[in-house]
BARO-838317 format. One line per 4 residues: number of its first residue (from 1); their letters; for each residue x, y negated, z of N, C-alpha, C. Coordinates in Angstrom, 2 decimals, always signed. Example, Ala and Ser with C-alpha at 12.3 -4.5 7.8 and 13.67 -1.06 7.14 Angstrom:
2
1 = AS = +13.19:+5.69:+7.80:+12.30:+4.50:+7.80:+13.20:+3.30:+7.80 | +12.85:+2.25:+7.08:+13.67:+1.06:+7.14:+12.90:-0.03:+7.87
***
This chain:
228
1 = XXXX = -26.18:-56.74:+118.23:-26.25:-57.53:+116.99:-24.86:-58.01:+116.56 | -23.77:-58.50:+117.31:-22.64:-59.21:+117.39:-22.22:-57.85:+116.98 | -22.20:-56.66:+117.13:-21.20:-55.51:+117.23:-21.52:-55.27:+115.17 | -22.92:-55.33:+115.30:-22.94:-55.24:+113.57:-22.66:-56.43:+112.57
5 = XXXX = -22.37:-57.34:+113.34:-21.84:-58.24:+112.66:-20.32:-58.19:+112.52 | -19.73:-57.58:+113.23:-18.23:-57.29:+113.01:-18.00:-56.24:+112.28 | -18.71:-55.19:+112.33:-18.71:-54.03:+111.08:-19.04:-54.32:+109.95 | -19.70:-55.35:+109.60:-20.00:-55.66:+108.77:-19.08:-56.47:+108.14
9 = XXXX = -18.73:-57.52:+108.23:-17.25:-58.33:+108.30:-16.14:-57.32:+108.03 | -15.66:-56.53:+108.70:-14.68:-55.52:+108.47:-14.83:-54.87:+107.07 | -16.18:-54.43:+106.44:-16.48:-53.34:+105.71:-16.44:-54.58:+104.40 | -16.78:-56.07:+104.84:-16.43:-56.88:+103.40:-15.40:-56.98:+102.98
13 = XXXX = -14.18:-56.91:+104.32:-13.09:-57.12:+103.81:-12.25:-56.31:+103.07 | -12.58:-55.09:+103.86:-11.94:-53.83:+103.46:-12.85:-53.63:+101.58 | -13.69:-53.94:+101.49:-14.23:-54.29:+100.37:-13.03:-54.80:+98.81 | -13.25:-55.90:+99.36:-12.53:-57.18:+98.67:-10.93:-56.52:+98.91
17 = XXXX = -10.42:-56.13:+99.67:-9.30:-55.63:+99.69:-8.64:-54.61:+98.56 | -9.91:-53.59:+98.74:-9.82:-52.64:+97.80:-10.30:-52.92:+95.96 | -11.20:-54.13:+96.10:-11.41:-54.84:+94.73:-10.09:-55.32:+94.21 | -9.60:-55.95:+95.22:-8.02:-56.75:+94.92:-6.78:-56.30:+94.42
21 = XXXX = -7.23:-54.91:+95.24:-5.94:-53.49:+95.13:-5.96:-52.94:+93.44 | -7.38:-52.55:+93.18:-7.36:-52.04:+91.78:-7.30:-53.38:+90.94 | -7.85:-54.15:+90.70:-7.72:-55.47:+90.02:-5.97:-56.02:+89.61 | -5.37:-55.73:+90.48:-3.86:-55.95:+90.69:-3.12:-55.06:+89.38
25 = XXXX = -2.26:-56.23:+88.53:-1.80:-55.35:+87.79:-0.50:-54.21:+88.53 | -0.24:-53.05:+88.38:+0.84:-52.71:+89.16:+2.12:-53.23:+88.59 | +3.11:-52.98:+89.04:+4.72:-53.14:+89.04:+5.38:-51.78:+88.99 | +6.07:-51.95:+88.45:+7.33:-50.81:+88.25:+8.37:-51.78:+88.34
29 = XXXX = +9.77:-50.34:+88.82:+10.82:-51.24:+88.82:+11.60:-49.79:+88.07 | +12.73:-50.09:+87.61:+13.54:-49.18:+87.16:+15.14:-49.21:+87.17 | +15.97:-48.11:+87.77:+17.15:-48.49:+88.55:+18.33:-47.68:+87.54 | +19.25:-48.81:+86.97:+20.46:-47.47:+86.37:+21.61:-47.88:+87.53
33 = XXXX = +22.02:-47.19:+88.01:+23.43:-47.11:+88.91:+24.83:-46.94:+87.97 | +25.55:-47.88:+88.35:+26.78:-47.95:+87.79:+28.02:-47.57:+88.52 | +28.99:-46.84:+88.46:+30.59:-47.06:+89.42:+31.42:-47.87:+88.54 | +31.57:-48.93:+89.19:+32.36:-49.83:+89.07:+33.79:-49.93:+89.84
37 = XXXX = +34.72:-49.82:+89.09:+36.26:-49.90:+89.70:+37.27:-50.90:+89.04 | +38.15:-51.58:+89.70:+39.29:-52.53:+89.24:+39.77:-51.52:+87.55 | +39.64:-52.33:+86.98:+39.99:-52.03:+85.69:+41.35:-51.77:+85.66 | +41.97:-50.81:+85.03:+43.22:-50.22:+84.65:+44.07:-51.52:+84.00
41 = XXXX = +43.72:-52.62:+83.35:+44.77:-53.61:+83.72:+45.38:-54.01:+84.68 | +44.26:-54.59:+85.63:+44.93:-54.75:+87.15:+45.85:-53.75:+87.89 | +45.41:-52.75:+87.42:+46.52:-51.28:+88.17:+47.58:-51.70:+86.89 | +47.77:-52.27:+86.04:+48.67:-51.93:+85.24:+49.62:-53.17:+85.25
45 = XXXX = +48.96:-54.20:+86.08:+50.00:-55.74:+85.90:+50.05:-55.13:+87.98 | +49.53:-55.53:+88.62:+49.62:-55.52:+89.77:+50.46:-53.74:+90.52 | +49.68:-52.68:+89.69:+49.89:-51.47:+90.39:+48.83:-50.92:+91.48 | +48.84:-49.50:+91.65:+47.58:-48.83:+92.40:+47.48:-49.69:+93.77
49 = XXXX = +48.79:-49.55:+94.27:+49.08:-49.90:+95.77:+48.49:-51.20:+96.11 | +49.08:-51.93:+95.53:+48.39:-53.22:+95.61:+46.39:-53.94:+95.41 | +46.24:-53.36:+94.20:+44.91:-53.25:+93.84:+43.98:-52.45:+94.82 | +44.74:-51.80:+95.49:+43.91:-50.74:+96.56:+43.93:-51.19:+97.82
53 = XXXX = +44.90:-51.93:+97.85:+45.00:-52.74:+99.33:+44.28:-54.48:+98.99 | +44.25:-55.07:+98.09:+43.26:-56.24:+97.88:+41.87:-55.75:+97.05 | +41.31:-55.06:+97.53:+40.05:-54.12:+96.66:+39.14:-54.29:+97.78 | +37.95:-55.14:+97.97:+37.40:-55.59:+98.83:+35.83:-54.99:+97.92
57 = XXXX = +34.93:-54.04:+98.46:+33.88:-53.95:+97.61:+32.70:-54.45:+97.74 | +32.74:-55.06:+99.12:+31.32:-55.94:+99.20:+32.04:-57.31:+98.60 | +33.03:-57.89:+98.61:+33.43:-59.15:+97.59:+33.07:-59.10:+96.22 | +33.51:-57.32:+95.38:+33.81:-57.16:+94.82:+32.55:-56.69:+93.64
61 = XXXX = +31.49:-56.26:+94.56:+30.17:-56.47:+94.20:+29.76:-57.53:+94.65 | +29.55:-58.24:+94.88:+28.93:-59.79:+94.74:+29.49:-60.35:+93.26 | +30.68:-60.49:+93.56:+31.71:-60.76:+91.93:+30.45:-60.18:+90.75 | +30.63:-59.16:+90.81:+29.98:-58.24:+89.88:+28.01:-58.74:+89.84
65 = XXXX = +27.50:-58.75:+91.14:+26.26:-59.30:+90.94:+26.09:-60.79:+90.55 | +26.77:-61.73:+90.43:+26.73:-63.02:+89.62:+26.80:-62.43:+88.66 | +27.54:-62.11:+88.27:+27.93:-62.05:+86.50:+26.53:-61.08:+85.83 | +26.00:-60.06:+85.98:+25.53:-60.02:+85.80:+23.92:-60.58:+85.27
69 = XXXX = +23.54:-61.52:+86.69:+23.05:-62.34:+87.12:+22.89:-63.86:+86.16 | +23.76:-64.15:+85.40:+24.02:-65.41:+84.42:+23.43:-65.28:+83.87 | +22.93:-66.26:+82.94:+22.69:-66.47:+81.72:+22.70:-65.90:+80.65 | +24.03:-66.12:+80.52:+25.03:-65.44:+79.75:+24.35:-64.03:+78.91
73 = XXXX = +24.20:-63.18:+80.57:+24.20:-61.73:+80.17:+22.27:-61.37:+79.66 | +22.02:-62.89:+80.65:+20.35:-62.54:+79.76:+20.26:-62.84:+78.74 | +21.13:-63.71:+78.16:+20.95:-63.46:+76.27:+21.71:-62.58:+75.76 | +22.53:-61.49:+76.25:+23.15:-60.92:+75.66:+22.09:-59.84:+75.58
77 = XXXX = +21.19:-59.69:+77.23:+20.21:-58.72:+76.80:+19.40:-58.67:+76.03 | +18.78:-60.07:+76.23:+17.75:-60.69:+74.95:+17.95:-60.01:+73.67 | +19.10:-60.62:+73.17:+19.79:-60.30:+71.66:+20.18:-58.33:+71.46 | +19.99:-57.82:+72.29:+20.31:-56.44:+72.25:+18.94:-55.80:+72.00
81 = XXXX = +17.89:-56.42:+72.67:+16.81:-55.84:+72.97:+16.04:-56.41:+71.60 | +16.10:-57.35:+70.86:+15.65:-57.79:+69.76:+15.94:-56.48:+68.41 | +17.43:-56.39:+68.84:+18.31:-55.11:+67.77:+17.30:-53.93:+67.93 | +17.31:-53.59:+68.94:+16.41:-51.83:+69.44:+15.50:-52.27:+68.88
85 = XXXX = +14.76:-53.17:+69.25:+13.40:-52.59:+69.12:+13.06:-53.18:+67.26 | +13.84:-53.72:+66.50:+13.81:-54.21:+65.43:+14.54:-52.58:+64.86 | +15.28:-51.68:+65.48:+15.33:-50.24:+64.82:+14.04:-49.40:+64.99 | +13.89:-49.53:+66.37:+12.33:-48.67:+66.65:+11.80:-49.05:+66.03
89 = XXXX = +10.95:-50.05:+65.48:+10.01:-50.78:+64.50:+10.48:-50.09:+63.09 | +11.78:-49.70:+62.34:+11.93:-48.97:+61.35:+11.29:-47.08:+61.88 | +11.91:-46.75:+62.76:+11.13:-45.65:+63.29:+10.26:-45.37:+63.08 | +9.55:-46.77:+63.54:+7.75:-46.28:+63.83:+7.36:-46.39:+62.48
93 = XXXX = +7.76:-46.98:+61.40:+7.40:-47.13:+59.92:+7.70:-45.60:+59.28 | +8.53:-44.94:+59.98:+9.25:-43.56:+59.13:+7.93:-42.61:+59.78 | +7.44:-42.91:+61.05:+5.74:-41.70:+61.33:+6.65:-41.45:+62.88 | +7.55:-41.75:+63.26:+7.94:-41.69:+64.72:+7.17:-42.25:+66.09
97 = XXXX = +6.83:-41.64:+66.79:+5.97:-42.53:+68.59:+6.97:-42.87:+69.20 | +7.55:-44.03:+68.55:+8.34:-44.87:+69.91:+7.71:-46.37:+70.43 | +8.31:-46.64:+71.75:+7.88:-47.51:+72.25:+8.30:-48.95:+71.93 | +7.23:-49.98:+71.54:+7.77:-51.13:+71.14:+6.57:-51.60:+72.35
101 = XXXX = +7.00:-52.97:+72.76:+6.51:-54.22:+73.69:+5.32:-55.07:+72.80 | +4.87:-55.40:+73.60:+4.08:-56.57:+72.52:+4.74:-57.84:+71.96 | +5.70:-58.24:+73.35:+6.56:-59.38:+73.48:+8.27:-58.78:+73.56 | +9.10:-59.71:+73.64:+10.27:-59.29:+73.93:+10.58:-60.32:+75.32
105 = XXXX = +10.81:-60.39:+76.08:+10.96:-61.06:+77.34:+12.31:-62.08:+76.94 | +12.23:-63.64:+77.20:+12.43:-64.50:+76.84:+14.37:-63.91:+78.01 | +15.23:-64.74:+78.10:+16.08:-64.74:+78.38:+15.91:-64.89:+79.60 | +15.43:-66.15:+80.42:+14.41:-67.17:+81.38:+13.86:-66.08:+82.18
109 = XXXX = +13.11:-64.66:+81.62:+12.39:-64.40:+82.15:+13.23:-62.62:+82.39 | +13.98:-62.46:+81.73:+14.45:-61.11:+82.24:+15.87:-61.74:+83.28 | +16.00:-63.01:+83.29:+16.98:-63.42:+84.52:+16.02:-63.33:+85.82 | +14.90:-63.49:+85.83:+13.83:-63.27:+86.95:+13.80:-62.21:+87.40
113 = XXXX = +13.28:-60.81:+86.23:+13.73:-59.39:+86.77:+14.75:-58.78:+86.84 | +15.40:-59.09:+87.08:+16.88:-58.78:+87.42:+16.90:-58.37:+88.51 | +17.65:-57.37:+89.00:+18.37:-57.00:+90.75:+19.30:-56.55:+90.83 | +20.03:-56.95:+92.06:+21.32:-55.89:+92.04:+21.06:-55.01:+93.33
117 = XXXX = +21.49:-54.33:+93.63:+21.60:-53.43:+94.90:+22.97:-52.74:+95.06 | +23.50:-52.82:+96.13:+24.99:-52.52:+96.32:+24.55:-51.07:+97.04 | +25.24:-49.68:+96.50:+25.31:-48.35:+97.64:+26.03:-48.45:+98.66 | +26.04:-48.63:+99.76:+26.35:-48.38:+101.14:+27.46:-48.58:+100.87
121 = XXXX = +28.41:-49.90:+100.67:+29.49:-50.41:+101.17:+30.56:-49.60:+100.10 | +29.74:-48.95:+98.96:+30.80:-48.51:+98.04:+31.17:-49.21:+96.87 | +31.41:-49.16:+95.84:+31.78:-49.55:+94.25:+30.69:-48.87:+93.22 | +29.31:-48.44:+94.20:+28.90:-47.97:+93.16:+27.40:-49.13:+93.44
125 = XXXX = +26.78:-49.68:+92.46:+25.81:-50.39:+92.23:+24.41:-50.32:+91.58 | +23.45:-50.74:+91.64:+22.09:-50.34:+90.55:+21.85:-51.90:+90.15 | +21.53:-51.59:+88.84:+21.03:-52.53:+88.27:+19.20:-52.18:+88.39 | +18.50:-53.53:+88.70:+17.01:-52.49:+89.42:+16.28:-54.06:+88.25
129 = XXXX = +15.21:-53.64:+87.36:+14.29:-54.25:+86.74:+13.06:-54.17:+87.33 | +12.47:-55.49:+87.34:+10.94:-54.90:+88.15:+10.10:-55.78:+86.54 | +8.94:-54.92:+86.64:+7.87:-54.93:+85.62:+7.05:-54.69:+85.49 | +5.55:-55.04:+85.15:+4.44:-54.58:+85.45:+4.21:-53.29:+84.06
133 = XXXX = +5.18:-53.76:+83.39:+4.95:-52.43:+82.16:+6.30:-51.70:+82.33 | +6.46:-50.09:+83.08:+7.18:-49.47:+83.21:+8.43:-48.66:+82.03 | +7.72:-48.44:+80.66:+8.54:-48.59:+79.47:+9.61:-50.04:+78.97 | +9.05:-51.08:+79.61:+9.81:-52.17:+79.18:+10.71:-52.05:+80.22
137 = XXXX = +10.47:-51.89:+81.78:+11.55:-51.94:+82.60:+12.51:-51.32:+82.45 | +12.11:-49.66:+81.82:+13.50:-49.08:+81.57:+14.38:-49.58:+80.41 | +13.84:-50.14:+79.70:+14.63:-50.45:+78.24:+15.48:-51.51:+78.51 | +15.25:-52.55:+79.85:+15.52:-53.51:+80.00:+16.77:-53.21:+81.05
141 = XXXX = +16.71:-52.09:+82.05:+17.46:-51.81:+82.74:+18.77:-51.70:+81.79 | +18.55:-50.11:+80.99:+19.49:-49.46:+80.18:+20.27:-50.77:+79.34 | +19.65:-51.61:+79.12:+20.46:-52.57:+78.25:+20.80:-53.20:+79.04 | +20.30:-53.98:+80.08:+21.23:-54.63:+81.05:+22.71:-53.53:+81.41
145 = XXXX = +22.53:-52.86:+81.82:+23.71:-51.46:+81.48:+24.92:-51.53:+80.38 | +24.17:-51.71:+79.59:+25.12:-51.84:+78.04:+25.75:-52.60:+78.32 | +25.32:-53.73:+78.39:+26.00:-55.19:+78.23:+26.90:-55.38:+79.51 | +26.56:-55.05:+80.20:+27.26:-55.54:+81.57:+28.95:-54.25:+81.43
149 = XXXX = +28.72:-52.88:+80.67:+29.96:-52.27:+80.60:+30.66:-52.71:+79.57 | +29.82:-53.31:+78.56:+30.57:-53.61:+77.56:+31.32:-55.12:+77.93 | +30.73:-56.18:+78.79:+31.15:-57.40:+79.07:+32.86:-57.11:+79.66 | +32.48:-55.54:+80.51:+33.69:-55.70:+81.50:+34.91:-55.07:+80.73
153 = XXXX = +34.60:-54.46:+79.67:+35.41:-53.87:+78.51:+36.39:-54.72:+78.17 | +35.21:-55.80:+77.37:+36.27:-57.32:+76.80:+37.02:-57.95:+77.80 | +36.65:-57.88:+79.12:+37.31:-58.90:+79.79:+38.57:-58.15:+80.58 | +38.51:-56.53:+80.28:+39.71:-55.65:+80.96:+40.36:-55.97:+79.44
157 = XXXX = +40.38:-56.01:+78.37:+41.13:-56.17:+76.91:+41.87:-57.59:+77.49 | +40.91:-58.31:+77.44:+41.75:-60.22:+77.47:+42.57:-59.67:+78.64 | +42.18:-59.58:+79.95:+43.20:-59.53:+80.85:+45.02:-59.08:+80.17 | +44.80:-57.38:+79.71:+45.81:-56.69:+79.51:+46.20:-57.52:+77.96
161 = XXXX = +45.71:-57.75:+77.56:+46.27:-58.91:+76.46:+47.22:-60.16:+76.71 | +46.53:-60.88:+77.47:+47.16:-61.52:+78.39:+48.45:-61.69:+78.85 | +48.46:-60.04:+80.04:+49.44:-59.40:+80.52:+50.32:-59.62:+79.79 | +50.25:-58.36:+78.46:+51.01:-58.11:+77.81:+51.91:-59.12:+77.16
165 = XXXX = +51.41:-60.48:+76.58:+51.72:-61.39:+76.46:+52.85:-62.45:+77.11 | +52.36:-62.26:+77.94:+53.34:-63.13:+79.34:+54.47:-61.92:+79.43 | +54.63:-60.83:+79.76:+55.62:-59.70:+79.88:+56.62:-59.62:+78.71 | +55.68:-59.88:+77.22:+57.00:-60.00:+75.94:+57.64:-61.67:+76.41
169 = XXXX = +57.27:-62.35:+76.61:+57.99:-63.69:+76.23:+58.93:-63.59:+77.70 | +58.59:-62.98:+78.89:+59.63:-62.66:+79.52:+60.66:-62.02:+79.19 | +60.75:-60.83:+78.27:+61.59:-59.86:+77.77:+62.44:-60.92:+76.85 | +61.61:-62.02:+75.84:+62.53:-62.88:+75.01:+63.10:-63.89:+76.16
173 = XXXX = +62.95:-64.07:+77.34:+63.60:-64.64:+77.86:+65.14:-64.02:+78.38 | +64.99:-62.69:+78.85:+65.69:-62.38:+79.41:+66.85:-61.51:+78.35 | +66.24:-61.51:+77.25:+67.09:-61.27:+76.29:+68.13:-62.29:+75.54 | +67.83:-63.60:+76.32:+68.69:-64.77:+76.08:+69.52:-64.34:+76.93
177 = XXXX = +69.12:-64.43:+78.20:+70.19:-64.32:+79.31:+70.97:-63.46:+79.03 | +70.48:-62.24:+78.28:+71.69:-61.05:+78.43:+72.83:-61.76:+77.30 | +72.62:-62.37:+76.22:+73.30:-62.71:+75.44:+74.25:-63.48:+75.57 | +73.48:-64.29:+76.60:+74.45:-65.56:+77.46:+75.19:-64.93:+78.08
181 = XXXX = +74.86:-63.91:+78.75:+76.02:-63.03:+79.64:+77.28:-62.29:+79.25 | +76.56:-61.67:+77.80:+77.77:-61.28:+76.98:+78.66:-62.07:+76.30 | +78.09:-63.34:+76.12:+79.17:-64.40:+75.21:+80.09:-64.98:+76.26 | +79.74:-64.67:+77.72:+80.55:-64.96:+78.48:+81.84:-64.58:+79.18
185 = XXXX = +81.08:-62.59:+78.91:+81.92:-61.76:+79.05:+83.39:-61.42:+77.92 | +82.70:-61.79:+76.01:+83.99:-61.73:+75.44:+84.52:-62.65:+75.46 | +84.57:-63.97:+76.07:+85.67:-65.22:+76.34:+86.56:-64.22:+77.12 | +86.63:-63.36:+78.12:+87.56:-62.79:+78.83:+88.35:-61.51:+77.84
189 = XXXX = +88.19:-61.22:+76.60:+88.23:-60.01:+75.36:+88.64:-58.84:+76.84 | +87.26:-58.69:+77.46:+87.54:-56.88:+78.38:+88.21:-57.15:+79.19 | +89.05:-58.04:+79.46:+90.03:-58.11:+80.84:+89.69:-59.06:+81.72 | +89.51:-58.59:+82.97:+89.34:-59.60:+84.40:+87.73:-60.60:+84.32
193 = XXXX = +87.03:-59.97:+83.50:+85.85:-60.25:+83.77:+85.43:-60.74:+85.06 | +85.09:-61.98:+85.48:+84.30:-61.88:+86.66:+83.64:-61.48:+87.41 | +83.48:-60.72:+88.49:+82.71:-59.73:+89.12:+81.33:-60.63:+88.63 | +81.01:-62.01:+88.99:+79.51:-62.42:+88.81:+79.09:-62.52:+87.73
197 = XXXX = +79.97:-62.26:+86.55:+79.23:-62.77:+84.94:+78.79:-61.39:+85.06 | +79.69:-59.85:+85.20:+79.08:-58.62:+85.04:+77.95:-58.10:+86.09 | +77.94:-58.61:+87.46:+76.66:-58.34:+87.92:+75.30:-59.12:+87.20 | +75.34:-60.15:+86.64:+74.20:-61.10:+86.19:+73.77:-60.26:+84.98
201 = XXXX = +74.86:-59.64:+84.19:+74.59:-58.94:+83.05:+74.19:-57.57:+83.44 | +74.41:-57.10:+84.89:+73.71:-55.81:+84.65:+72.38:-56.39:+85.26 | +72.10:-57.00:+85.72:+70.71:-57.60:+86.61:+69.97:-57.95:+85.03 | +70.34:-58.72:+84.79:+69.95:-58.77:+83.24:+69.16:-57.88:+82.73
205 = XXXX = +70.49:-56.59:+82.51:+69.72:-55.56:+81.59:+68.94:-54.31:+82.38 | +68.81:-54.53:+83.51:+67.98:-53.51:+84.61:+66.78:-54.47:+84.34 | +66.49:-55.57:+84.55:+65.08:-56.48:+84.43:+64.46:-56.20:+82.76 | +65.59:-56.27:+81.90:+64.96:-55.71:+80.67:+64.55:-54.61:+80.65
209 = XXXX = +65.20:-53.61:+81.28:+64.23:-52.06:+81.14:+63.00:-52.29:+81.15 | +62.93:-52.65:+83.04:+61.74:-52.80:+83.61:+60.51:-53.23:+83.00 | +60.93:-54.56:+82.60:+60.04:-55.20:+81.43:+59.40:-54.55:+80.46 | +60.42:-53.79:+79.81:+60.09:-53.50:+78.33:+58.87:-52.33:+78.99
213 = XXXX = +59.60:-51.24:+80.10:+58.26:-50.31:+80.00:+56.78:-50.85:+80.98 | +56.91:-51.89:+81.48:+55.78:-52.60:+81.73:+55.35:-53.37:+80.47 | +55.76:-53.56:+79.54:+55.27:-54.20:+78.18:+54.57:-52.74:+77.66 | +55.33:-51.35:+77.22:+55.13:-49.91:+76.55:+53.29:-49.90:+77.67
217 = XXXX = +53.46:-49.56:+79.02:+52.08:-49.27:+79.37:+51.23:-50.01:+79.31 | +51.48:-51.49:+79.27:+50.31:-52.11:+79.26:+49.83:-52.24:+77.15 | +50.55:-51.83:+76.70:+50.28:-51.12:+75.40:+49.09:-50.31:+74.70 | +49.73:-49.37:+75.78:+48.73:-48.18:+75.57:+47.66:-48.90:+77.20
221 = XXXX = +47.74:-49.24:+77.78:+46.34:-49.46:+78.47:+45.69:-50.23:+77.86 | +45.96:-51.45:+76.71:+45.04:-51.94:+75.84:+44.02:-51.20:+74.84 | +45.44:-50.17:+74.28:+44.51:-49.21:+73.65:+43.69:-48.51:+73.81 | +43.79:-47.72:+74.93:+42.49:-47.27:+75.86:+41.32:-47.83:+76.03
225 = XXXX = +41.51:-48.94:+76.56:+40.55:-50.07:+76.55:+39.66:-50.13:+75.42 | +40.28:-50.37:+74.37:+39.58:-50.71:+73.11:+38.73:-49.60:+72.24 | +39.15:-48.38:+73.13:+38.88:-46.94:+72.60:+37.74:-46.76:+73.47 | +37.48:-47.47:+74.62:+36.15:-47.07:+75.11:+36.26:-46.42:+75.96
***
């Protein structure tokens, strides 16, 4: 009697288990993978050598999984995802089958589905959405995507902006000095110059080279930048 009372027990649960199982809305999750590397400013104020020797990628993804992770970037998704699907909605008016949501997921609530996942100790990352409606996860991924290359766009521009910035007002600095050096040099009109006024003036104008073509690349690495 006890033995059919435990089969029996077993066969409710396994019951209710399997009621629970289909009843359950499912989940999807959906993963875009990114390679992420020190932005060509940093190689361009610092240099490869350096950037390659302080290039830490489990730091360097964490860095990268906050930011993502903010606020910030859930209204940026928010506001992106409002744009799409406010074009799809012209779409679907022209006789097109595209996919629109019922809702658009509040800011609050796509910071919830959010994930990061780091690849095995490399620079390369997934952005992972989980969702019980598998069309919204991907839309939500891909734009988390957008925003997060485009965030790192602007902030490789400000950097090399920046740069560039601090590097000219050095060049106007050191273009005093050279001047100072020369007004020092024609008090002597060419003769018996001081060995130290003419070393300061060539130190001078060797630091101006330098300058100027660290000003020329970080130039064109802005432009790049801005070119996408």
């Amino acid at each position: 009697n006890r033995r059919w009372i435990i089969v029996g027990t077993i066969a409710v649960v396994l019951a209710l288990t399997l009621i629970f199982t289909f009843l359950q809305a499912p989940v999807y999750q959906s993963k875009v993978e990114i390679l992420s590397e020190v932005s060509s400013a940093s190689e361009s104020v610092l240099g490869s050598f350096f950037t390659s020797a302080l290039f830490d990628p489990d730091r360097y993804i964490q860095t990268q999984t906050e930011i993502i992770k903010t606020d910030t970037m859930a209204q940026a998704v928010e506001s992106a995802l409002h744009i799409k699907y406010e074009e799809d909605a012209r779409l679907r008016q022209e006789g097109e089958d595209v996919y629109i949501p019922e809702e658009i997921p509040a800011a609050s609530e796509l910071a919830s589905m959010v994930g990061v996942e780091q690849v095995q100790r490399t620079n390369i990352f997934g952005i992972v959405i989980t969702s019980n409606d598998r069309l919204l996860a991907r839309d939500v991924a891909q734009a988390y995507a957008e925003e997060y290359i485009a965030s790192r766009q602007l902030a490789a521009i400000r950097e090399i902006s920046e740069a560039r910035r601090e590097v000219w007002n050095r060049i106007q600095e050191v273009e005093e000095e050279i001047g100072q050096a020369t007004e020092q040099a024609r008090q002597y009109e060419g003769r018996n110059v001081p060995a130290e006024i003419l070393n300061e003036a060539q130190r001078a104008v060797n630091l101006w080279v330098a300058l100027y073509e660290k000003y020329v690349t970080l130039r064109i690495a802005e432009s790049l930048e801005q070119r996408g």
